[in-house]
N, CA, C and O atoms as a Maestro MAE file, in Angstrom:
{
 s_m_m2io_version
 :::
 2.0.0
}

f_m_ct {
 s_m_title
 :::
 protein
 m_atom[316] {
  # First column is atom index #
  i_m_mmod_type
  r_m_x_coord
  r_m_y_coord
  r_m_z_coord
  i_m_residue_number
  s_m_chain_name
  s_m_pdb_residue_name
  s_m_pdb_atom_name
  i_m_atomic_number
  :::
  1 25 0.853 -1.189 0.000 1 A "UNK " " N  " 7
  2 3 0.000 0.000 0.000 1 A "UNK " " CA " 6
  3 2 0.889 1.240 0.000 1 A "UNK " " C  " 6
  4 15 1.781 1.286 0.847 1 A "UNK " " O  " 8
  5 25 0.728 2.343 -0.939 2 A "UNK " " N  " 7
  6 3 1.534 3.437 -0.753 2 A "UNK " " CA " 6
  7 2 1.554 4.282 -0.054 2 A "UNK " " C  " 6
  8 15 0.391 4.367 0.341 2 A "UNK " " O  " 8
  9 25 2.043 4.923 0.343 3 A "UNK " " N  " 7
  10 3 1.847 6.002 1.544 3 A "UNK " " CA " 6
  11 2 1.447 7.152 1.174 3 A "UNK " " C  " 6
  12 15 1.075 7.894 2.083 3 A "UNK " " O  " 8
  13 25 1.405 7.532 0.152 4 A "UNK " " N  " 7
  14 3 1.017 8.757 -0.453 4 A "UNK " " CA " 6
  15 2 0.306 8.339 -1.601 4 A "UNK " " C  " 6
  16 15 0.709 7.478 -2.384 4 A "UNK " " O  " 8
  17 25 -1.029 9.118 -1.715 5 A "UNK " " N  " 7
  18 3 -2.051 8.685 -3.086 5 A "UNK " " CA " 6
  19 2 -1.364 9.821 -4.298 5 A "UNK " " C  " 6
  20 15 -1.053 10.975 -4.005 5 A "UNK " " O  " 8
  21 25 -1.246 9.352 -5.384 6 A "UNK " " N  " 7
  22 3 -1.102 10.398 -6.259 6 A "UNK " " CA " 6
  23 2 -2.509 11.331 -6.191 6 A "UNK " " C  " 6
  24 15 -3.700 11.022 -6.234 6 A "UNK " " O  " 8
  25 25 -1.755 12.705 -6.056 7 A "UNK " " N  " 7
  26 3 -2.664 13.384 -6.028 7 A "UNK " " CA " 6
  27 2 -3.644 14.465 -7.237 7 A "UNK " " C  " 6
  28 15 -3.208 15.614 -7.314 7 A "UNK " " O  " 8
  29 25 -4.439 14.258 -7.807 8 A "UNK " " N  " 7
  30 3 -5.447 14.524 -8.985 8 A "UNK " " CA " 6
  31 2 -5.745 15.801 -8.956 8 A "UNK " " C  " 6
  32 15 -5.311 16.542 -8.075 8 A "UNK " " O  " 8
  33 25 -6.697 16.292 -10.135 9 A "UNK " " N  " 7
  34 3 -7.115 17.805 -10.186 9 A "UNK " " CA " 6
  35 2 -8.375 16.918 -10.709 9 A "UNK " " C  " 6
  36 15 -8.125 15.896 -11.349 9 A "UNK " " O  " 8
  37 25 -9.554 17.241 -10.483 10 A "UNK " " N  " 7
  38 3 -10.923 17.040 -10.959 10 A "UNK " " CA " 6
  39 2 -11.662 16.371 -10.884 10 A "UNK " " C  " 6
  40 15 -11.464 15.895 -9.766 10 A "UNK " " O  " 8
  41 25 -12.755 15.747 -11.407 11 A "UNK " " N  " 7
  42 3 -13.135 14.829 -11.152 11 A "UNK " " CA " 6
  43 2 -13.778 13.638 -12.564 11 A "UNK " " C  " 6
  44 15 -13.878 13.984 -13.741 11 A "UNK " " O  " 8
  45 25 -14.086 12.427 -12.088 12 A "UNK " " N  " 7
  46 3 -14.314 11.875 -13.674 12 A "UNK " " CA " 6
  47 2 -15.641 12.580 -14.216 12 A "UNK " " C  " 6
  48 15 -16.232 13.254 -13.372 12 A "UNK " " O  " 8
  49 25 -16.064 12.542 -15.182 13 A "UNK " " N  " 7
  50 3 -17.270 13.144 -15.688 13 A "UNK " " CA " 6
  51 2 -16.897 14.392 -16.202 13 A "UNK " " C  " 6
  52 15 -17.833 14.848 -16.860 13 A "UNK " " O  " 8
  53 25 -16.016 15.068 -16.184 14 A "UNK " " N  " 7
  54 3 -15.885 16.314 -16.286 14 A "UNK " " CA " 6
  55 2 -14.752 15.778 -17.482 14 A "UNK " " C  " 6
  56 15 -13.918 14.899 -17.263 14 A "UNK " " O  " 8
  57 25 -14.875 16.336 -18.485 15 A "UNK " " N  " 7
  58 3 -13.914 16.512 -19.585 15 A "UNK " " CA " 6
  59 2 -12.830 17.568 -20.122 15 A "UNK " " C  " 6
  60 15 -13.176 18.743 -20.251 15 A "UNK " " O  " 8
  61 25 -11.283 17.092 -20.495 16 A "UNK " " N  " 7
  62 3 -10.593 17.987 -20.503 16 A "UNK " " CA " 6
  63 2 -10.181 17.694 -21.982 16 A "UNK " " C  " 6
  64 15 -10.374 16.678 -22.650 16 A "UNK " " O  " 8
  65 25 -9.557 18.872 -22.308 17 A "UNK " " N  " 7
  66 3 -8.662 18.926 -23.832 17 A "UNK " " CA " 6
  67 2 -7.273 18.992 -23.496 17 A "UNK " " C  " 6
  68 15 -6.763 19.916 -22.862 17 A "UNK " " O  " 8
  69 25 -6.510 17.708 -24.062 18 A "UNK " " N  " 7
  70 3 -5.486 17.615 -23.234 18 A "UNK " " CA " 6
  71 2 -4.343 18.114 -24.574 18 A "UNK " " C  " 6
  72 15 -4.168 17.532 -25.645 18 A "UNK " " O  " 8
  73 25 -3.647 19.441 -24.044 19 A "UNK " " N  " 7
  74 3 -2.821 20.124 -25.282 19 A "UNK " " CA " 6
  75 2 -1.493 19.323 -25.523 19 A "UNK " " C  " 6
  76 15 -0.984 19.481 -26.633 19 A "UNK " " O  " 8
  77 25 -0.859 18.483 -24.639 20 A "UNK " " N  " 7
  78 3 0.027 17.615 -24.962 20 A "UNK " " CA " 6
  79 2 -0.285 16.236 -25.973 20 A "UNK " " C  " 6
  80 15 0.406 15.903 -26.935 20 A "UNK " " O  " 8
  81 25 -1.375 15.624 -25.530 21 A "UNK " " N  " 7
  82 3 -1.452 14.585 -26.361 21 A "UNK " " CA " 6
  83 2 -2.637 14.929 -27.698 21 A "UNK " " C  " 6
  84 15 -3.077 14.071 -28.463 21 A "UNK " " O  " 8
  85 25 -3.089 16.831 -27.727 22 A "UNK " " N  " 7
  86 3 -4.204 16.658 -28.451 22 A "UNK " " CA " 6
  87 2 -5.561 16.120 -28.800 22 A "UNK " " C  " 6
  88 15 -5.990 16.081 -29.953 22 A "UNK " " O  " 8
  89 25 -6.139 15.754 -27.856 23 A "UNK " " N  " 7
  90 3 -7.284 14.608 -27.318 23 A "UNK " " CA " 6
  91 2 -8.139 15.232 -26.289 23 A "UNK " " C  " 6
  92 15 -7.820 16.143 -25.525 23 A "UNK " " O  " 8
  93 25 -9.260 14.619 -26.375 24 A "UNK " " N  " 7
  94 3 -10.274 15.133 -25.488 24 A "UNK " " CA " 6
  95 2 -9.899 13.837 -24.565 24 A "UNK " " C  " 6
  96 15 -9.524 12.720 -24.922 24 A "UNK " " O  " 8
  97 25 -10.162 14.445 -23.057 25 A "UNK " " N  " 7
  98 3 -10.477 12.758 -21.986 25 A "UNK " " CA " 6
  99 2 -10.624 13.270 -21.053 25 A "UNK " " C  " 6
  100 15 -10.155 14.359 -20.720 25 A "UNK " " O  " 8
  101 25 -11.765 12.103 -20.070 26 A "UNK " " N  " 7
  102 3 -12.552 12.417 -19.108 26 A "UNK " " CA " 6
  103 2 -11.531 12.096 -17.964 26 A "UNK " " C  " 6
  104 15 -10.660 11.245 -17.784 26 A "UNK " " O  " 8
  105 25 -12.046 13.190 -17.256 27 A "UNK " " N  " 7
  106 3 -11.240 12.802 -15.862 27 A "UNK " " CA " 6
  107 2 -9.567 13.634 -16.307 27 A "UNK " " C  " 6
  108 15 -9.064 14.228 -17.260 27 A "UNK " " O  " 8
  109 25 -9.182 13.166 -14.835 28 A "UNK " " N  " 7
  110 3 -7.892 14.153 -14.789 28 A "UNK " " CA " 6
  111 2 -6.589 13.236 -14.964 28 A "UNK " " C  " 6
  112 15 -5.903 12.755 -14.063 28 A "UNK " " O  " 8
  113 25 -6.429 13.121 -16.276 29 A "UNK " " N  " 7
  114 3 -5.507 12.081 -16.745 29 A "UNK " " CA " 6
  115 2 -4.154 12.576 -16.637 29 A "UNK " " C  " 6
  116 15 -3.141 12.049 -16.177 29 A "UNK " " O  " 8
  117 25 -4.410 13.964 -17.285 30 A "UNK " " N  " 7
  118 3 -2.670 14.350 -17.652 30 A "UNK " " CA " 6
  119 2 -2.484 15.117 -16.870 30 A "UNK " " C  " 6
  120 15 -3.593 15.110 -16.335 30 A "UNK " " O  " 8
  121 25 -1.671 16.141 -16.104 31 A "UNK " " N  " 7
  122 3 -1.187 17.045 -15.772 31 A "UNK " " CA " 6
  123 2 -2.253 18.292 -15.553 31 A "UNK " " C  " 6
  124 15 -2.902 18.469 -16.584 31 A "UNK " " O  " 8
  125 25 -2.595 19.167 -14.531 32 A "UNK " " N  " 7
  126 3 -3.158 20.191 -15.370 32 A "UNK " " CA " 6
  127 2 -2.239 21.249 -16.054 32 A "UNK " " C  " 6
  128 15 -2.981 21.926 -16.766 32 A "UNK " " O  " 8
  129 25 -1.333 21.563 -16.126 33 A "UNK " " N  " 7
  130 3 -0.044 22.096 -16.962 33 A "UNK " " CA " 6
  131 2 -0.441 22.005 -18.514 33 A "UNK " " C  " 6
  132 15 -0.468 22.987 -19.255 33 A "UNK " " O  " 8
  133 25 -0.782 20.534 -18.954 34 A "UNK " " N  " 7
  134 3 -1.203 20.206 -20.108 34 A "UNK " " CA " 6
  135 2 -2.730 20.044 -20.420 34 A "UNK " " C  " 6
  136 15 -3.149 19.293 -21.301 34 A "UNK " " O  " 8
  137 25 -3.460 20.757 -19.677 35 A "UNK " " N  " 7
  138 3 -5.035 20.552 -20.170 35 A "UNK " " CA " 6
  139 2 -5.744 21.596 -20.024 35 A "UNK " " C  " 6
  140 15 -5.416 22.195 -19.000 35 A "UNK " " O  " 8
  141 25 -6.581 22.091 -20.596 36 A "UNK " " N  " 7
  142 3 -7.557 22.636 -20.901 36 A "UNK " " CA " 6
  143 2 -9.059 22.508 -20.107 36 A "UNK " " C  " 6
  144 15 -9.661 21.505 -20.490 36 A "UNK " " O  " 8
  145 25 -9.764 23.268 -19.130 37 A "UNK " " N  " 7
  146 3 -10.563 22.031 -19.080 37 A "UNK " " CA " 6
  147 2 -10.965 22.909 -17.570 37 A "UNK " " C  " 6
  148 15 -10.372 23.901 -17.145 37 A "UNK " " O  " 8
  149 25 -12.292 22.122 -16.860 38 A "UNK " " N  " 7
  150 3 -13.014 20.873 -17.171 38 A "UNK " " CA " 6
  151 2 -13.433 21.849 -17.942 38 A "UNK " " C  " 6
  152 15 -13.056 23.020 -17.987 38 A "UNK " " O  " 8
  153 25 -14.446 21.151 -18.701 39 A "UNK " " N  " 7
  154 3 -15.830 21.124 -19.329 39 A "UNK " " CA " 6
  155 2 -17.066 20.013 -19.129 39 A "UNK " " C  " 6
  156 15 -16.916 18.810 -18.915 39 A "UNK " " O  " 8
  157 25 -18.221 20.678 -19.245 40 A "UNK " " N  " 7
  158 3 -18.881 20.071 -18.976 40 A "UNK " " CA " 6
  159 2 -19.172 18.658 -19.711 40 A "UNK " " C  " 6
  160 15 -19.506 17.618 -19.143 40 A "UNK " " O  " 8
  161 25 -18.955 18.865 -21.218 41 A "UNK " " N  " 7
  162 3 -19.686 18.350 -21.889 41 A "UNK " " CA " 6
  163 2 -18.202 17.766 -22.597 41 A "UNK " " C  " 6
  164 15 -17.150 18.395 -22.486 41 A "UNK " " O  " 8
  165 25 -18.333 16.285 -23.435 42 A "UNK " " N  " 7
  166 3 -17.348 15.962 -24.023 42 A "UNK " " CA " 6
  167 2 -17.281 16.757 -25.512 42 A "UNK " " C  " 6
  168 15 -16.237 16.756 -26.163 42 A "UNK " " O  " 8
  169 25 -18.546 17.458 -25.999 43 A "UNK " " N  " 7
  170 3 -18.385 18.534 -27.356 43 A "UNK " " CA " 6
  171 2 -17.568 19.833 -26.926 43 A "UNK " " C  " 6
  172 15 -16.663 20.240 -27.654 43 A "UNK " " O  " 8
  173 25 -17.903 20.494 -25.711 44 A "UNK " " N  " 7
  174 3 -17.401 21.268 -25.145 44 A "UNK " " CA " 6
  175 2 -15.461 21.232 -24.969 44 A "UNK " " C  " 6
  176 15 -14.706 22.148 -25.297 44 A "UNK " " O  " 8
  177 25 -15.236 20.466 -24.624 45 A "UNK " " N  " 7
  178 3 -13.661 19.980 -24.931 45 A "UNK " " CA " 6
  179 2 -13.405 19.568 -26.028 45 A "UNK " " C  " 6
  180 15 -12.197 19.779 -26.127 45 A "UNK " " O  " 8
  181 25 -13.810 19.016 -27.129 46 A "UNK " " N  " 7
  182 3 -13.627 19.154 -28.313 46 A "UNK " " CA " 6
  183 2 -13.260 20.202 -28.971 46 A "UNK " " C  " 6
  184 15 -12.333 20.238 -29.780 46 A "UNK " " O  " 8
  185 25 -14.129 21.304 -28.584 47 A "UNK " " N  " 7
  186 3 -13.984 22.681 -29.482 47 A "UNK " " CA " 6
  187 2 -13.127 23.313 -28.051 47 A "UNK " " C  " 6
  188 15 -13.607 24.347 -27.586 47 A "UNK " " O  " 8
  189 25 -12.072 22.818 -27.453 48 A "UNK " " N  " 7
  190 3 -11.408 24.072 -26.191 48 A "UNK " " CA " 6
  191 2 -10.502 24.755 -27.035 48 A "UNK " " C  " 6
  192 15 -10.219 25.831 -26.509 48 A "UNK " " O  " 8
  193 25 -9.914 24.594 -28.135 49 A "UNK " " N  " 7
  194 3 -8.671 25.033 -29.057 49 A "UNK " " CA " 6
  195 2 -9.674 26.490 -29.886 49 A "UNK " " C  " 6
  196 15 -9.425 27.694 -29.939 49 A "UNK " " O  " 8
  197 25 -10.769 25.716 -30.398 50 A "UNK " " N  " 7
  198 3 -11.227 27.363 -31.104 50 A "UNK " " CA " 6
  199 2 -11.733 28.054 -30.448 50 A "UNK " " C  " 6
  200 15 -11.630 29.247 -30.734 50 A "UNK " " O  " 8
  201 25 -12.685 27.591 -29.011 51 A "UNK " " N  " 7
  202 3 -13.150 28.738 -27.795 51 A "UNK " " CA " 6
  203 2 -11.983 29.322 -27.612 51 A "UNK " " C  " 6
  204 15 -12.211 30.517 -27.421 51 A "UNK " " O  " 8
  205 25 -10.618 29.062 -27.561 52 A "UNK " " N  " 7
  206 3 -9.331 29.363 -26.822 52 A "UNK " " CA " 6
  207 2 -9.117 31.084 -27.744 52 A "UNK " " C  " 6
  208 15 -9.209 32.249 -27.356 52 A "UNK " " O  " 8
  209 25 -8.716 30.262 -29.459 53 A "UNK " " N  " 7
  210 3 -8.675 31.138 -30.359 53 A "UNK " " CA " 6
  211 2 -10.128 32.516 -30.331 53 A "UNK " " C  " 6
  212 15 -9.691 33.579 -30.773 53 A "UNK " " O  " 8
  213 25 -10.892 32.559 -30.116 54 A "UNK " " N  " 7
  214 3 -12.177 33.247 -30.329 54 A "UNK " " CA " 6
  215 2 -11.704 33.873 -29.169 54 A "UNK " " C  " 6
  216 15 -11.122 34.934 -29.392 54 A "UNK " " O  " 8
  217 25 -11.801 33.431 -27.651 55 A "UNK " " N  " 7
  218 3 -11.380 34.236 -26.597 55 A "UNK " " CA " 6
  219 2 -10.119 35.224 -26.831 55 A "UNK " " C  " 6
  220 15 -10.058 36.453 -26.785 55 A "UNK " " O  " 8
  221 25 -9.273 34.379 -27.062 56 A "UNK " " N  " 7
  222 3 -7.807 35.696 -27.496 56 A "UNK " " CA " 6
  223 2 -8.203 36.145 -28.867 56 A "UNK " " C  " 6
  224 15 -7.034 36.360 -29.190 56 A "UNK " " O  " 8
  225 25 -8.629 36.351 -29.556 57 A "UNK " " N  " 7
  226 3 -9.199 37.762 -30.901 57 A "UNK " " CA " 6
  227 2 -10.150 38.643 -29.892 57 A "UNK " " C  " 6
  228 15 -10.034 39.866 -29.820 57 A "UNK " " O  " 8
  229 25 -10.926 38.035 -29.264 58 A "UNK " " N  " 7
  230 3 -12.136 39.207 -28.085 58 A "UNK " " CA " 6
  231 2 -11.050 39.818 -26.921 58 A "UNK " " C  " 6
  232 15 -11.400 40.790 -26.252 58 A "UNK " " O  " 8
  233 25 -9.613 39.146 -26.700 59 A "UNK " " N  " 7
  234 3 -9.137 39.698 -25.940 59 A "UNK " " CA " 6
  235 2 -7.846 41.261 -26.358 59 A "UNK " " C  " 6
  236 15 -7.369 42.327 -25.969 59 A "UNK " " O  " 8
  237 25 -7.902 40.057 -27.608 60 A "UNK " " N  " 7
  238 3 -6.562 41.327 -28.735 60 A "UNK " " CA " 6
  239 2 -7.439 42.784 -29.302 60 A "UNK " " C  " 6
  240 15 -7.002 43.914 -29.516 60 A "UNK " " O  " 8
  241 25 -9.011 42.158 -29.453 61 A "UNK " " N  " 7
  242 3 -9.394 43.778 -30.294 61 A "UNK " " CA " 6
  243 2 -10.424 44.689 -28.853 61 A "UNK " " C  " 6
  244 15 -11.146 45.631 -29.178 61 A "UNK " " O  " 8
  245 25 -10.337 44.246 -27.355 62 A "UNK " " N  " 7
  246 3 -11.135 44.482 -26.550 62 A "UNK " " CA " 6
  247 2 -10.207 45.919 -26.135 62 A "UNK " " C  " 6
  248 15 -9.052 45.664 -25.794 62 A "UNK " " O  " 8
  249 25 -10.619 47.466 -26.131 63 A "UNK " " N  " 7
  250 3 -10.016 48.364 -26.318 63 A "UNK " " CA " 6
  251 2 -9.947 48.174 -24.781 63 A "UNK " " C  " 6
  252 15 -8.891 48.709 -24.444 63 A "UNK " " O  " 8
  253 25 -10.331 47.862 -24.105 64 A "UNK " " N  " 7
  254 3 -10.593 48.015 -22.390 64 A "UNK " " CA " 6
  255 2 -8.539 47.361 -22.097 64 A "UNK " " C  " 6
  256 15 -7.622 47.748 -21.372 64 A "UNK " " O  " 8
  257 25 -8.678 46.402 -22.998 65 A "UNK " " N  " 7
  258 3 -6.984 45.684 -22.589 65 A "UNK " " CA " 6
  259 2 -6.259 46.379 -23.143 65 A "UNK " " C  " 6
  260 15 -5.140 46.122 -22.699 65 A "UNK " " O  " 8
  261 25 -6.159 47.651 -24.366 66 A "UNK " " N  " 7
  262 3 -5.268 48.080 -24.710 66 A "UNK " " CA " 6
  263 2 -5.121 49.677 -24.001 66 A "UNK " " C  " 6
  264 15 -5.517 50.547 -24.776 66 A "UNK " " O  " 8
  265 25 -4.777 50.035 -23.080 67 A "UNK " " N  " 7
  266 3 -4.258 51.619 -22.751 67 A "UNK " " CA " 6
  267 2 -3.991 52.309 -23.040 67 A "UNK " " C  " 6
  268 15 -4.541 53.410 -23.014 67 A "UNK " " O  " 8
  269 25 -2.646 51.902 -23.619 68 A "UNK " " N  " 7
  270 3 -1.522 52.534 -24.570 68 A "UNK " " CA " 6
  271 2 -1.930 53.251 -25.557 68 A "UNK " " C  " 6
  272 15 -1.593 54.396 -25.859 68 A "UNK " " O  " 8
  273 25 -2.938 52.293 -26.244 69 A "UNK " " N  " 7
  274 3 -3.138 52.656 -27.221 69 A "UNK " " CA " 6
  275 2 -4.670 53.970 -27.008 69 A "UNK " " C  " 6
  276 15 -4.892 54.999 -27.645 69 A "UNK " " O  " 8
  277 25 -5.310 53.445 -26.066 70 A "UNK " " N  " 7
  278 3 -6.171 54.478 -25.587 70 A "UNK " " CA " 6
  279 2 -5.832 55.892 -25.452 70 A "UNK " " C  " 6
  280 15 -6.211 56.898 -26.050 70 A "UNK " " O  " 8
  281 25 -4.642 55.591 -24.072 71 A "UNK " " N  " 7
  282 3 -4.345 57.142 -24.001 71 A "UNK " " CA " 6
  283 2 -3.882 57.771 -24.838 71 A "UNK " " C  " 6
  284 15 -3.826 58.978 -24.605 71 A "UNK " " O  " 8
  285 25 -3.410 57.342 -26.011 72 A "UNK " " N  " 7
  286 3 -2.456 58.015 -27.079 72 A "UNK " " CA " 6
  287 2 -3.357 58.451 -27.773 72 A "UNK " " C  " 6
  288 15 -3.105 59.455 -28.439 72 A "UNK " " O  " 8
  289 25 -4.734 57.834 -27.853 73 A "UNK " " N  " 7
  290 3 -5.908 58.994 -28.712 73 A "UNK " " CA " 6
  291 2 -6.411 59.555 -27.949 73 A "UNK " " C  " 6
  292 15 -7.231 60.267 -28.529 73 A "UNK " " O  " 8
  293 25 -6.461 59.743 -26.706 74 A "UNK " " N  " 7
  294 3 -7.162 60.676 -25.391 74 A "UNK " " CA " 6
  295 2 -6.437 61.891 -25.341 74 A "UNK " " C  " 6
  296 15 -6.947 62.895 -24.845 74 A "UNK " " O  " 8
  297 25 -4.937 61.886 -25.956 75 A "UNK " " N  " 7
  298 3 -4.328 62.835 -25.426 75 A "UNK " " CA " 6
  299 2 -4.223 63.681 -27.187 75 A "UNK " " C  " 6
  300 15 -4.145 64.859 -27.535 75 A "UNK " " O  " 8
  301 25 -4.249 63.008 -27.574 76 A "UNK " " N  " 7
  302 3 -4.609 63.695 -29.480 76 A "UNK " " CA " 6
  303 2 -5.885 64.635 -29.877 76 A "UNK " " C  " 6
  304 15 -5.993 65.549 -30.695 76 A "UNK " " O  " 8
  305 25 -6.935 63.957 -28.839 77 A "UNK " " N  " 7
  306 3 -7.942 64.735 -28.753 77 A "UNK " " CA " 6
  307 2 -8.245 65.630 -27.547 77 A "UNK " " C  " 6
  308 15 -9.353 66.083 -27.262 77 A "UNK " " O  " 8
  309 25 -7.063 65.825 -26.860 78 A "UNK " " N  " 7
  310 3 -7.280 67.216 -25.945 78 A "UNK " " CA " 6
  311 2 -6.759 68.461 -26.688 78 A "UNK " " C  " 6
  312 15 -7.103 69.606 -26.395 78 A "UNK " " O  " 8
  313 25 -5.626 68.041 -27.989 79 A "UNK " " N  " 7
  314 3 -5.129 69.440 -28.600 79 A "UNK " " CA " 6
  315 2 -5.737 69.870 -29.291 79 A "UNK " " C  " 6
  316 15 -5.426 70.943 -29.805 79 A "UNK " " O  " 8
  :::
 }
 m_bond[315] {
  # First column is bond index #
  i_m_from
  i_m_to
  i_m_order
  :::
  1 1 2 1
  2 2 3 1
  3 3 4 2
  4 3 5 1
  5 5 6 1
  6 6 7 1
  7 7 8 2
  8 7 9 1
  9 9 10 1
  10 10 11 1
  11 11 12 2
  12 11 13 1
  13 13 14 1
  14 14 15 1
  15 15 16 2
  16 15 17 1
  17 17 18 1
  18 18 19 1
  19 19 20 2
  20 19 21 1
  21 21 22 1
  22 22 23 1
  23 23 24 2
  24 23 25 1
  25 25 26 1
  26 26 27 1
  27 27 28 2
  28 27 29 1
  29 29 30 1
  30 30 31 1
  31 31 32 2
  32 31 33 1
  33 33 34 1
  34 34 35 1
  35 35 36 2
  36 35 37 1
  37 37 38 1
  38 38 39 1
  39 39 40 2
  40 39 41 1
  41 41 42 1
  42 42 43 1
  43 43 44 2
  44 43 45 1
  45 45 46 1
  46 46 47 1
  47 47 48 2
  48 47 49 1
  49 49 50 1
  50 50 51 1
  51 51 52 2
  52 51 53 1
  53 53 54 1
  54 54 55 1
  55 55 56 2
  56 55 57 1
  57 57 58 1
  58 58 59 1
  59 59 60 2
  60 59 61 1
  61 61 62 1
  62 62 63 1
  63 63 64 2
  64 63 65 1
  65 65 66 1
  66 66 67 1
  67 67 68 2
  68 67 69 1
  69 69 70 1
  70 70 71 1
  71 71 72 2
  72 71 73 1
  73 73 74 1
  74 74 75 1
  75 75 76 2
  76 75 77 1
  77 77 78 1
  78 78 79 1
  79 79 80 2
  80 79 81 1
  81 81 82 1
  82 82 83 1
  83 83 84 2
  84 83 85 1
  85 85 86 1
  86 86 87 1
  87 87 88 2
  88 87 89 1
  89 89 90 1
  90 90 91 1
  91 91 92 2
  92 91 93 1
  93 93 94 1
  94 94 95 1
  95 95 96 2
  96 95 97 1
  97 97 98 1
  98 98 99 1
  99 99 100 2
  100 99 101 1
  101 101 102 1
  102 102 103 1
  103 103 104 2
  104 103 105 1
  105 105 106 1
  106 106 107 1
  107 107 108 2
  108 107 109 1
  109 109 110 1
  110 110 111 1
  111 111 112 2
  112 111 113 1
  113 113 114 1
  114 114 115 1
  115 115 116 2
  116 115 117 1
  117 117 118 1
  118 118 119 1
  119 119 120 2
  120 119 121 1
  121 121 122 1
  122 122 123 1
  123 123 124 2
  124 123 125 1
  125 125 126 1
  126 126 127 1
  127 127 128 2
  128 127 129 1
  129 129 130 1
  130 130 131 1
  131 131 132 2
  132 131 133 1
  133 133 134 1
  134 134 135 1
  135 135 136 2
  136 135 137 1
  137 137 138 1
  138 138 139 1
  139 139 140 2
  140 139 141 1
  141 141 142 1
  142 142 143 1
  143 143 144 2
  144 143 145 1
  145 145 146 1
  146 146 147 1
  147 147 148 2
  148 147 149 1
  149 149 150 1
  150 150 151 1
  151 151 152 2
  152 151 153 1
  153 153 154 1
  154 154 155 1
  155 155 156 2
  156 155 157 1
  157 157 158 1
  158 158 159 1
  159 159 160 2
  160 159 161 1
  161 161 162 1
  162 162 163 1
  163 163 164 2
  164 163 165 1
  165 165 166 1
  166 166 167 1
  167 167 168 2
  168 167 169 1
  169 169 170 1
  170 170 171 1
  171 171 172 2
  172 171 173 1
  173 173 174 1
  174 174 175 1
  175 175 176 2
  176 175 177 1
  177 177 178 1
  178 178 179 1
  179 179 180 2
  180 179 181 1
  181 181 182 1
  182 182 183 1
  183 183 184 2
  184 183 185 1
  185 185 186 1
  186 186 187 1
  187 187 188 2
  188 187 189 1
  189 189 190 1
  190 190 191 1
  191 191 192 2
  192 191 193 1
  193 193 194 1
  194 194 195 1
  195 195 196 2
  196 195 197 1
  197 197 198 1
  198 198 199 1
  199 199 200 2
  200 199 201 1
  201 201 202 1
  202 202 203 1
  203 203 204 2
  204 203 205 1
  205 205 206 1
  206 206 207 1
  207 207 208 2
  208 207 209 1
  209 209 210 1
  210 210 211 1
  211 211 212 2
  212 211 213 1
  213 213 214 1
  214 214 215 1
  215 215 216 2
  216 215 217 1
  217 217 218 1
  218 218 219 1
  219 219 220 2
  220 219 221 1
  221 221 222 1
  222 222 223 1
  223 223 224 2
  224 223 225 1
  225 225 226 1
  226 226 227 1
  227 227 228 2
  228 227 229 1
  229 229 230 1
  230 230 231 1
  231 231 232 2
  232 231 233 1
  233 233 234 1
  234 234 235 1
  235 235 236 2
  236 235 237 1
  237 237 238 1
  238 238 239 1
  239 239 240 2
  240 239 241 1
  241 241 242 1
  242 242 243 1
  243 243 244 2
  244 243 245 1
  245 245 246 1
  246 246 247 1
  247 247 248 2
  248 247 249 1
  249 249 250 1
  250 250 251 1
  251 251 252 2
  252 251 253 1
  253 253 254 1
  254 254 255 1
  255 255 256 2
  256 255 257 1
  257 257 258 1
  258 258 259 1
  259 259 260 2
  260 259 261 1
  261 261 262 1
  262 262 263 1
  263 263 264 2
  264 263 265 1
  265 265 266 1
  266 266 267 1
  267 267 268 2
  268 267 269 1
  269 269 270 1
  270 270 271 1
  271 271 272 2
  272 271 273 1
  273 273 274 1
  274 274 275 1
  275 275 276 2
  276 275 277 1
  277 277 278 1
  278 278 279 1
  279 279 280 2
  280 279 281 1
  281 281 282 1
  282 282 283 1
  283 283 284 2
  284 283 285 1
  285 285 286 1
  286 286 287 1
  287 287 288 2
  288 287 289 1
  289 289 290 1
  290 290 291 1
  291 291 292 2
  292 291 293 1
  293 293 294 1
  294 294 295 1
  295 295 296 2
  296 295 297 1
  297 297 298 1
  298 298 299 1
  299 299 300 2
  300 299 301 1
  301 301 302 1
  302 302 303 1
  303 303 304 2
  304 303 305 1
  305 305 306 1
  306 306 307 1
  307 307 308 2
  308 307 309 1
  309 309 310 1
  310 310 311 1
  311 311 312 2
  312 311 313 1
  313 313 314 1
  314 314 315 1
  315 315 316 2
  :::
 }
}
């Protein structure tokens, strides 16, 4: 008997997209380092790569994350 249980992230039923092996799988197989995840649904981890992509384009054109670029027309339109 071991003295220490390996210790898990999740639970079964819950599905992850695992970015190392490329694969959807239930339960907390790989690492969380390498997964994506949970999701509810095994379609839901299927598509975690283009939710991923769709989230970072809503995050690259969301003017709220860019400042820089804010204040530099805030201050164009005070002269």
């Amino acid at each position: 008997m071991p003295l220490f249980k390996k210790r898990t992230v999740g639970k079964p039923g819950e599905w992850y997209y695992c970015l190392e092996h490329k694969k959807v799988e239930e339960g907390p197989d790989c690492p969380g380092k390498d997964r994506f995840g949970p999701y509810t649904t095994r379609q839901e981890a299927e598509h975690a790569m283009e939710t991923a992509r769709e989230r970072n384009l809503e995050w690259e054109t969301d003017p709220k994350w860019h400042d820089a670029r804010g204040a530099a027309a805030g201050s164009e339109d005070d002269d």
